[in-house]
matplotlib code that plots the C-alpha trace (Angstrom):
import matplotlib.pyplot as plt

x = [-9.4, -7.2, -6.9, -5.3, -4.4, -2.1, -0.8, -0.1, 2.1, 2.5, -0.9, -2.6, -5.8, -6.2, -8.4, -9.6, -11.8, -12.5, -11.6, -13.5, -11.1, -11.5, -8.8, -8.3, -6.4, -5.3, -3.7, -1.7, -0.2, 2.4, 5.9, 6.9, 10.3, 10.4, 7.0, 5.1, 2.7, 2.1, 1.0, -1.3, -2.6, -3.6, -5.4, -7.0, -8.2, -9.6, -11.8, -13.3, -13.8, -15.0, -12.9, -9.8, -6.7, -3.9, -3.0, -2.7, 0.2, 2.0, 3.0, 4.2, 5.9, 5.9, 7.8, 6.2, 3.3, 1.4, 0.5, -1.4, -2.8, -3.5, -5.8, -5.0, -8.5]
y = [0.3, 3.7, 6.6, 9.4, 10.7, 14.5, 13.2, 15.7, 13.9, 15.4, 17.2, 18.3, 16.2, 12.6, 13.1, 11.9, 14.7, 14.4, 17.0, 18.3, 16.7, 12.8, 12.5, 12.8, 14.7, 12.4, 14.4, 12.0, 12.8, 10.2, 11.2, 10.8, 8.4, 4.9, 4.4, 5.3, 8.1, 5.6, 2.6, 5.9, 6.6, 3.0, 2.5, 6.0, 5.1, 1.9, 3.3, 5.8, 3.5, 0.6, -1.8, -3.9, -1.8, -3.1, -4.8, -1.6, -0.7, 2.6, 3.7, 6.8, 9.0, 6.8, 9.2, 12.6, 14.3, 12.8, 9.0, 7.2, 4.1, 0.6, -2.0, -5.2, -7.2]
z = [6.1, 5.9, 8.0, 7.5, 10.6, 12.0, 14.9, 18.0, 20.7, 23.7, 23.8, 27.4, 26.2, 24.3, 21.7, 17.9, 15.8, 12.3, 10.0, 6.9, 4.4, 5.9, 7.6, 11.8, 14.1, 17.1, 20.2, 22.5, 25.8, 25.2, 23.7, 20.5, 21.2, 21.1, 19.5, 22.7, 20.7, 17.8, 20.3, 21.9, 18.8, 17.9, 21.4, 20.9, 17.6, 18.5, 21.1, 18.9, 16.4, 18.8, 17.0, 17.4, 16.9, 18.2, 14.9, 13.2, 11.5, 10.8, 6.9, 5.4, 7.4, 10.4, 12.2, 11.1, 12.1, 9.1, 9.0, 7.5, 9.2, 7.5, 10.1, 8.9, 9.4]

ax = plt.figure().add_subplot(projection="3d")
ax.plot(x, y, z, "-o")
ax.set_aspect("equal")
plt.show()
C-alpha cells in the first residue's frame, strides 16, 4: 500500500484528512528533528487507518514536506 502524504510538523492539532487528489495531509505536533514527526506520522496514520503502522517506511523526500509512504505487509 502507498500514501501520499504533505506532512505539517509542528501543528497545534494531530490530524489525517484526505484531500481531493488521493493523497493526505498529516499535521503532527512533534518536531521535525531526529525523525520524531515521521514516527508521529506513522502512529497517526495507523490509527486512521486501523491498521499496523509501525513498519512503515519513509521514501521520497524523506525529509521534506512531501512523502510518500510504503507499509510493508
Amino acid at each position: 500500500m502507498r500514501i501520499q502524504v504533505k506532512a505539517h510538523a509542528r501543528s497545534r492539532r494531530e490530524s489525517v484528512v484526505k484531500q481531493a487528489d488521493g493523497s493526505f495531509k498529516v499535521d503532527v505536533k512533534a518536531p521535525p528533528s531526529d525523525g520524531e514527526a515521521n514516527a508521529a506520522i506513522c502512529k497517526l496514520l495507523a490509527e486512521y487507518f486501523h491498521d499496523f503502522f509501525s513498519l512503515c517506511e519513509m521514501s521520497f523526500c524523506e525529509y521534506g514536506w512531501h512523502k510518500k509512504i510504503i507499509k510493508r505487509s
